[in-house]
C-alpha positions in Angstrom: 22.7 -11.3 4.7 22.5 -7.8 6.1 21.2 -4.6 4.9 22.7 -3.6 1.7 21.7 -0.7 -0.1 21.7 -2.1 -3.5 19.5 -4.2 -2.3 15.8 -4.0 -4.3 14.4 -3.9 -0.2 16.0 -0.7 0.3 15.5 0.9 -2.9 12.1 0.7 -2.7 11.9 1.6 0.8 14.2 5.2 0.0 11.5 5.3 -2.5 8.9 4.8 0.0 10.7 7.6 2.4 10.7 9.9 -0.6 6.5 10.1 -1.1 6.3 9.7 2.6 7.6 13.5 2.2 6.8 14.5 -1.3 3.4 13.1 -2.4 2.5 12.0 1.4 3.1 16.2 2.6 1.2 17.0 -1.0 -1.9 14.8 0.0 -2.5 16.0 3.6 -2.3 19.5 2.0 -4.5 18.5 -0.8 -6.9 16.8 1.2 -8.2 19.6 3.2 -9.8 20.7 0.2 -8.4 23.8 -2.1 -4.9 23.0 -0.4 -6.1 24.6 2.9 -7.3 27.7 1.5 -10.8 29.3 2.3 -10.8 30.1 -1.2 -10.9 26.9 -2.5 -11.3 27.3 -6.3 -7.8 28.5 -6.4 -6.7 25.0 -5.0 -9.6 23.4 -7.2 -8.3 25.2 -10.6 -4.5 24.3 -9.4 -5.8 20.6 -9.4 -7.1 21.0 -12.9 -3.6 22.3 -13.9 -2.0 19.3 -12.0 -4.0 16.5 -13.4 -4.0 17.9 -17.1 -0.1 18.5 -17.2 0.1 14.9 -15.0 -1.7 13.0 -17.9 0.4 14.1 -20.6 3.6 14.4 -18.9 2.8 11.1 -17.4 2.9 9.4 -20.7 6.1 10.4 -21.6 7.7 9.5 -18.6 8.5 6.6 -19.0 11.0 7.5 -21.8 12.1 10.0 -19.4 13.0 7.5 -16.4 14.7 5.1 -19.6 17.2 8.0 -20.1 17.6 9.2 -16.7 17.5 6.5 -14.7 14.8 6.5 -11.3 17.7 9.3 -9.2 17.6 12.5 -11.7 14.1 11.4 -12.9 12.3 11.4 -9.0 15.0 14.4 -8.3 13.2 16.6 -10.9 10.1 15.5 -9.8 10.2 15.9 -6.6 11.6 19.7 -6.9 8.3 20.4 -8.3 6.2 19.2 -5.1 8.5 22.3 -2.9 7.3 24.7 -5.6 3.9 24.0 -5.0 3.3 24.0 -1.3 5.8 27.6 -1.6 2.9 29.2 -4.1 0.4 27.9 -1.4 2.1 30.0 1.3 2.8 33.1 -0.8 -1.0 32.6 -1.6 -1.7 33.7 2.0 0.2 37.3 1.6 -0.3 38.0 -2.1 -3.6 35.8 -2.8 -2.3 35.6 -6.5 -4.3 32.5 -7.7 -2.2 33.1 -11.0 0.8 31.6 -9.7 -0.6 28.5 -7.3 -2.0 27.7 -10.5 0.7 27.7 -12.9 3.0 26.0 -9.8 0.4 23.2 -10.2 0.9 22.9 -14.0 4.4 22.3 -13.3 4.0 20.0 -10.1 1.8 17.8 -13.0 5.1 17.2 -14.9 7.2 16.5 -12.1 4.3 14.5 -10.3 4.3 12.6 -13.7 8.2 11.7 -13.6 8.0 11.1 -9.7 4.6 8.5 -9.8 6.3 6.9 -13.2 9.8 6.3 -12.0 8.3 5.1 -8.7 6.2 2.4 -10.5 8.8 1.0 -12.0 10.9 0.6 -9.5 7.8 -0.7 -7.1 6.8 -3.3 -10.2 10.1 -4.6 -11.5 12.4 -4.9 -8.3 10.6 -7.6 -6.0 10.5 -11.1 -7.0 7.3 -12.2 -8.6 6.2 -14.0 -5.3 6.6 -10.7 -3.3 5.2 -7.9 -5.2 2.2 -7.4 -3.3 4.5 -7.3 -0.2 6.6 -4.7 -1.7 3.8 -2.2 -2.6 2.3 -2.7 0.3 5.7 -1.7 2.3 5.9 1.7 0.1 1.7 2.2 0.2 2.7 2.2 4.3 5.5 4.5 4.3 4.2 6.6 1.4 0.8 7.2 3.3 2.3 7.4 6.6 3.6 10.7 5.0 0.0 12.1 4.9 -0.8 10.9 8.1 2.1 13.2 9.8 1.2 16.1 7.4 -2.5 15.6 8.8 -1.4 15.5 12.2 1.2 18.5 11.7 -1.5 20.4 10.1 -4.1 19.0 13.1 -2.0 20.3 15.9 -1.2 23.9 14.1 -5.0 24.1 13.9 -6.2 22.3 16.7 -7.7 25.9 18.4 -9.6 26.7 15.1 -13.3 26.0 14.7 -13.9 28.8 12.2 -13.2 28.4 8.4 -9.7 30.2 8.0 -6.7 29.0 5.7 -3.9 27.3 6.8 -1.4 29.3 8.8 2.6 29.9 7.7 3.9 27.4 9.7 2.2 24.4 8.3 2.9 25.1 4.8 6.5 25.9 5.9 7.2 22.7 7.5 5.2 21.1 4.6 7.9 23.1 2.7 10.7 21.8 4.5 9.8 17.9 4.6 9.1 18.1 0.6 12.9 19.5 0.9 14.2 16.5 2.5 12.4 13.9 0.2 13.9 16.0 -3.0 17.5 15.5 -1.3 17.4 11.9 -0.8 16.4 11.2 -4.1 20.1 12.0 -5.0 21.0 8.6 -2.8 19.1 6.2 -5.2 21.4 3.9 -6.6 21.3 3.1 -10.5 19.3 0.2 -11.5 22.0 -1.8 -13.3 23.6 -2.1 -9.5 20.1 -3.2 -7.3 20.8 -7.0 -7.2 18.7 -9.3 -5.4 20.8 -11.6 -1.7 21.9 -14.4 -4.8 23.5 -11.9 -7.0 21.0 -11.7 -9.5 20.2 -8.3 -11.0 16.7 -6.8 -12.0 15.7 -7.0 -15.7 16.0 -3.8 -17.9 16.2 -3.4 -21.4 18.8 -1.1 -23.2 17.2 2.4 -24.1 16.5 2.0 -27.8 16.5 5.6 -28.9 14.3 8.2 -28.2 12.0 7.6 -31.1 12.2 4.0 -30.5 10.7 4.4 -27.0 8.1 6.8 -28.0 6.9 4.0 -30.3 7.0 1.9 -27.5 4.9 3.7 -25.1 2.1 4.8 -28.0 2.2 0.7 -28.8 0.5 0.5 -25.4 -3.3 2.1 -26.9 -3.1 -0.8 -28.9 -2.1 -3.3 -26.4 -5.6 -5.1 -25.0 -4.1 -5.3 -21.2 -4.3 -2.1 -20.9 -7.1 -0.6 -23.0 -9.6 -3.1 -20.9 -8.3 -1.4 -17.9 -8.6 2.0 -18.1 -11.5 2.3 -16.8 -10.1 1.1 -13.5 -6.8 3.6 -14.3 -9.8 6.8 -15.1 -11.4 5.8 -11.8 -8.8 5.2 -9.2 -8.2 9.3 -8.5 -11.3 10.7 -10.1 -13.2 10.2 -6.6 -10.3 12.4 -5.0 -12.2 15.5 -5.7 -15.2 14.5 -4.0 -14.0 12.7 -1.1 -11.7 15.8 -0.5 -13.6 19.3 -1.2 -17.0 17.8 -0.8 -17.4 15.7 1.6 -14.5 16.4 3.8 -14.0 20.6 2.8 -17.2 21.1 2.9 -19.0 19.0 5.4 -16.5 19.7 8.3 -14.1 22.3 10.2 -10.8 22.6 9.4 -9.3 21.3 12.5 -11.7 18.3 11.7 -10.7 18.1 8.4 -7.0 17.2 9.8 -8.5 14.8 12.2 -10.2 13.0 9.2 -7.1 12.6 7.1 -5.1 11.6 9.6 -7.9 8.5 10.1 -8.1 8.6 6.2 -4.6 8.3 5.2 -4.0 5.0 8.0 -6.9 3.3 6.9 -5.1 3.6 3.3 -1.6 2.3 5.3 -4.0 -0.7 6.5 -5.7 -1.1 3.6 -2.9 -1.7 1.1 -0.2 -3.9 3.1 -3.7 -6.4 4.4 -4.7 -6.6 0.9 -1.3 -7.0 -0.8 -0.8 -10.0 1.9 -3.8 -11.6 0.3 -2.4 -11.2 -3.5 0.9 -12.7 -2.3 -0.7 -15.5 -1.0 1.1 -18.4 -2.4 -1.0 -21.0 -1.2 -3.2 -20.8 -4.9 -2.1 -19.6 -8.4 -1.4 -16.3 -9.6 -4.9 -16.5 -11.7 -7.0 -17.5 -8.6 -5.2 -14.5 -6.4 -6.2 -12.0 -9.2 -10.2 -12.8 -8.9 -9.7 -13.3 -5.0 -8.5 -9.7 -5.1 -11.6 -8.6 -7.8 -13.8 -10.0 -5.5 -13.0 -8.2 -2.6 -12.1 -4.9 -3.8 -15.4 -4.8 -5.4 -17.9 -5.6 -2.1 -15.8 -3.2 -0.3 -16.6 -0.2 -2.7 -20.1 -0.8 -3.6 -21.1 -1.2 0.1 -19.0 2.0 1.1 -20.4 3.9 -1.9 -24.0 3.0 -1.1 -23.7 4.6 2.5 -21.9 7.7 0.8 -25.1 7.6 -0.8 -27.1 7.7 2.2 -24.6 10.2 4.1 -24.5 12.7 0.9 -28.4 13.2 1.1 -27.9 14.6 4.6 -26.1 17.6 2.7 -26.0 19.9 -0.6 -24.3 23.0 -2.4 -27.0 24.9 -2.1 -26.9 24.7 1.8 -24.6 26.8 3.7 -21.3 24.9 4.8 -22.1 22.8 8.2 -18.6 23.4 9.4 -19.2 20.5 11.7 -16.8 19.6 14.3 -15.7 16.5 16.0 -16.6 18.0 19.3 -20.2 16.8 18.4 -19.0 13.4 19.1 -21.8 10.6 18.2 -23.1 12.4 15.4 -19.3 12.6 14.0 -18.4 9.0 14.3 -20.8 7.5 11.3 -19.1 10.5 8.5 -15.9 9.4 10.6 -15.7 6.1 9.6 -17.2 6.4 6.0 -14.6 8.1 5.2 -11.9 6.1 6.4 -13.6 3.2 4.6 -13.0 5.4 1.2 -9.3 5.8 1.8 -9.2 2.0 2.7 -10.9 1.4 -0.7 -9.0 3.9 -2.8 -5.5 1.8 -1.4 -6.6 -1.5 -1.9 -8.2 -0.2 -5.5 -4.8 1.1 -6.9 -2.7 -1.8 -5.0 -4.4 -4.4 -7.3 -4.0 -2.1 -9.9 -0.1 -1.5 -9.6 0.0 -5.5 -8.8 -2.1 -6.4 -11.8 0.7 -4.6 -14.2 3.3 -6.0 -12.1 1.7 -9.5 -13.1 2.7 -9.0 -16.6 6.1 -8.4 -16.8 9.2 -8.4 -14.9 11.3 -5.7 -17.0 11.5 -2.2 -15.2 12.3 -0.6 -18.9 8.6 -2.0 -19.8 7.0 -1.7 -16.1 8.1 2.0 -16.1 5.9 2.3 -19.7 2.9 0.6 -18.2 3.3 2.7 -15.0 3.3 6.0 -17.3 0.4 5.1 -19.5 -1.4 3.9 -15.9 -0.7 8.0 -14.3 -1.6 9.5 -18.1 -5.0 8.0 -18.0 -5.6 8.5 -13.9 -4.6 11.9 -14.4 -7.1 12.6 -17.0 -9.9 11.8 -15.3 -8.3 13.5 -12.3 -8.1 16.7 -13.8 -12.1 16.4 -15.6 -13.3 15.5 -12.2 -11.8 18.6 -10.0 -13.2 20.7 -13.2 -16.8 19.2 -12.7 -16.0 19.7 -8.9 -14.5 23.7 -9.6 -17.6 24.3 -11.1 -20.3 23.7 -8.9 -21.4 20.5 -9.7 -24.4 19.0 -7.4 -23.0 16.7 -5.0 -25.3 13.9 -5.7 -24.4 14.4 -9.6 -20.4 13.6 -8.3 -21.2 10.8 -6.2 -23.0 8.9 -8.7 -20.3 9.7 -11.3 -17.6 8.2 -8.9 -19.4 5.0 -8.2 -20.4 4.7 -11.7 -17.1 4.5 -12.9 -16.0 2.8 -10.6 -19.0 -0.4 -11.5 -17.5 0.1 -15.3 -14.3 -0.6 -14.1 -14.9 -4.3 -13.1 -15.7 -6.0 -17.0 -12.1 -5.6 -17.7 -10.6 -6.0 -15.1 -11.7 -9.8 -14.3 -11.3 -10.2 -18.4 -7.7 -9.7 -17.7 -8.1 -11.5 -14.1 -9.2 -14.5 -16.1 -6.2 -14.5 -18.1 -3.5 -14.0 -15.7 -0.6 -16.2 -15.4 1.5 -17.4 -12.7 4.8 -16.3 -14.2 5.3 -12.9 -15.8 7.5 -11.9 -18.9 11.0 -10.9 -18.6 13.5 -8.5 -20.5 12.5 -8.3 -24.6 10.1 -10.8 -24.3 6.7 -8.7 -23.6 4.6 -9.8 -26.0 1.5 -7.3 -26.3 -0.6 -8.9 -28.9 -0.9 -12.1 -27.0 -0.1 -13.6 -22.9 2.2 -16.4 -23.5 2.4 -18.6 -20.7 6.3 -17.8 -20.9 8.5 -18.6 -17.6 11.6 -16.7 -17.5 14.3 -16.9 -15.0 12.3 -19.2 -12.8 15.5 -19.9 -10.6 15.0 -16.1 -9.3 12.0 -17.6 -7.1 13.8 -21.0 -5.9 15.0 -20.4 -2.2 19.4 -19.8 -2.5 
């Protein structure tokens, strides 16, 4: 059969094209540490505002995308994204810190209805034996966002070695490309008409009411699955504030900081479509997949950690910023390529996250929950770990917080590894008190 829109391919592919310039743009910007400014505590405190709006927001989200629908929910969102990067640019002529700070309170909510709505869809459309494939696809378009906003804002900068902020140009094509991703939202198609080659549609369950779903979603802190992972959910953006003000804000220029996130944001595009391959692999069960996956996210992360360790003692707050270059060439490739090793570890560390929910259910009504209470709880730690960063922390005392949560994250996640099955739930049947081993609509898998 040919392309068809409808199809849950192509939905999830617009959604892919939608972060590429949305939260892709937002990431190259953010990435350069204080959103390109010199003054980076303005971008620091915005962050704060971001992650703290994001984590409540977040939560209620997914009674938002119920009602809405994934079009006006990601719409709404992704409006928010173009008000941010605009309060970035008037930063350079007014330099009122006041309103990049309040614009990232608001891009919180809408990145809280964006990254909710996009779970959803990402978790519930694919087929069970193909949703690693399917986040991989988006994790590749999505980050191939940041990669052109790194090279945009590498080009623009190329000829400055000096710190300086970003220049009007950058953050008005940034401007321009969160435009386009806000406008195609408005070409999603509603999820009742997304229906897989054999005519079979996605499962969603009818919005209860609005009380009922808030029930729903505060059913979830009582729901084992996900209290034994959030301390994988706390971790997977709390290392964001180090990996982006201190180690690449600080550490390096600005037209190397570009150059570093361009290599950062691919090795996340490699990252997540090699390791989603490997969860897809249908060659052993779902259960033996799940510790495969455990296994491998965890050797890559303590032995990239351990040389941050090592790299991080080279360099410290109270010293005046290096400001190195890649000009220096040997001495630039090790720092390179430990960084590109934590975006590779920060894709395939949320990939088995977003495919470990997935594994639980096949209904987007309860996916979109799980994916709201997954952004509530990354968000919080988000926003307490770009306050410890705003504040001066020592770099040392970051690093050693990052890894450490990210060790405490491993207990739960192989106790719910362990207890994966190799078909998930369906529509009204998520059972949170217990995993039935319940097949549902196993015809959906069978070859038409």
């Amino acid at each position: 059969m040919g392309f068809r829109w409808r199809s849950p391919l192509a939905q999830v592919i617009a959604v892919g094209f939608i972060c590429f310039c949305c939260p892709g743009m937002f990431n190259a910007l953010n990435s350069l540490g204080g959103g390109g400014q010199v003054n980076s505590k303005v971008g620091q405190n915005a962050n704060v505002a971001l992650y703290t709006c994001f984590a409540v927001f977040g939560l209620l989200s997914g009674a938002i995308h119920n009602k809405l629908g994934p079009k006006w929910t990601i719409f709404l969102g992704c409006s928010t994204y173009v008000l941010y990067a605009g309060s970035l640019l008037c930063y350079n002529h007014t330099q009122n810190g006041a309103f990049t700070i309040a614009a990232g309170g608001i891009l919180g909510v809408g990145a809280g209805m964006l990254w909710t709505a996009q779970g959803a869809m990402m978790m519930a459309y694919p087929r069970e034996k193909d949703k690693g494939k399917y986040i991989g696809y988006f994790w590749a378009i999505f980050n191939t966002g940041a990669v052109l906003g790194s090279v945009i804002a590498f080009a623009i900068n190329y000829n400055v070695t000096e710190q300086k902020s970003l220049g009007d140009a950058t953050y008005a094509v940034f401007i321009a490309l969160m435009g386009v991703g806000t406008l195609i939202a408005l070409s999603l198609a509603p999820p009742s008409t997304v229906t897989h080659s054999n005519g079979d549609h996605i499962l969603i369950q009818k919005f209860p009411t609005w009380t009922g779903e808030i029930k729903e979603i505060f059913k979830l802190f009582l729901d084992w699955r996900m209290l034994v992972l959030i301390p994988m959910f706390l971790s997977s953006n709390w290392f964001y504030s180090y990996q982006f003000s201190t180690v690449n804000g600080r550490y390096f220029s600005i037209r190397t900081q570009s150059l570093n996130n361009i290599m950062y944001w691919a090795s996340q595009i490699v990252g997540s479509y090699s390791f989603a391959r490997v969860l897809d692999f249908q060659g052993v069960n779902r259960r033996t997949r799940a510790l495969w996956g455990l296994m491998i996210i965890t050797v890559a992360f303590v032995a990239t950690w351990i040389g941050g360790i090592f790299f991080q003692r080279t360099f410290n707050i109270d010293e005046p910023k290096p400001n190195h270059d890649f000009s220096e060439g040997s001495s630039y490739v090790g720092p390179l390529f430990l960084y590109m090793f934590y975006g590779l570890n920060d894709a395939a560390w949320q990939t088995y996250i977003y495919w470990l929910m997935g594994a639980m259910s096949n209904d987007a009504t309860v996916l979109s929950r799980f994916a709201g209470f997954y952004k509530c709880i990354q968000s919080s730690g988000a926003a307490i770990s770009w306050r410890i960063n705003a504040v001066g922390t020592a770099y040392m005392t970051e690093l050693i917080i990052c890894f450490a949560l990210l060790v405490a994250s491993i207990p739960g996640a192989l106790f719910l590894a362990l207890r994966i099955k190799n078909h998930s739930v369906g529509a009204g049947e998520y059972e949170p008190d217990g995993m039935d081993d319940v097949i549902i609509d196993a015809k959906r898998d069978e070859p038409h």
